[in-house]
Steps between C-alpha positions, in 0.01 A plus 500: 500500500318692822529325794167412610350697822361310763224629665578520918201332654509391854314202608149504639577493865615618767351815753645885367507839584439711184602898521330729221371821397118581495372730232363833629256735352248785620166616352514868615647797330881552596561777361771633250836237412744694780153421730499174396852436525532599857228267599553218788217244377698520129722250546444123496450307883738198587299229599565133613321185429556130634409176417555160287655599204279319246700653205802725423580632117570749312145626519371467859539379885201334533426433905263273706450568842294176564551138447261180573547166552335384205773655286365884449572858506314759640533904485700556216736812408606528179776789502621645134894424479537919432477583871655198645843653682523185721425133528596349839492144589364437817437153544672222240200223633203463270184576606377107522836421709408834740139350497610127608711636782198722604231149465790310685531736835096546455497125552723478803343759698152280471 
């Protein structure tokens, strides 16, 4: 009997830093493969993304860089799993907890 495989999800929370690759591609006539091969722009761009990590799988990073009080998500980033090279955990507090803190100073400066 297999063991069963448990997918790693992390919970839906919490602010991140997510380091990936960005696909590159050009429209113009390189030239031959040695041409081609010895261009700068052939190689995929690091890029970084934050925000509240509305879902981690197997299949994507999926970001939000907004959040309301009535409970939603703005600005979305969904990021395919392939180029993901890091997920970084910024801030454990959920986005309503962040918010409440934010409503509470709002309150005392009035």
């Amino acid at each position: 009997m297999k063991p069963s495989k448990k997918k790693k999800k992390r919970p839906a929370k919490g602010l991140v830093i997510v380091t990936w690759v960005d696909i590159v591609s050009r429209a113009d006539w390189v030239g031959e493969r040695a041409e081609v091969l010895k261009d700068p722009g052939a190689a995929p761009i690091p890029c970084v993304s934050v925000g509240w990590l509305i879902r981690d799988d197997k299949t994507m990073v999926l970001l939000a860089d907004s959040y309301s009080k009535d409970k939603t998500f703005g600005g979305t980033t969904a990021i395919p799993r392939g180029v993901v090279i890091e997920v970084v955990e910024l801030e454990a507090k959920t986005p309503a907890a962040i918010l409440k803190q934010a409503s509470a100073k709002l309150k005392r400066m009035e």
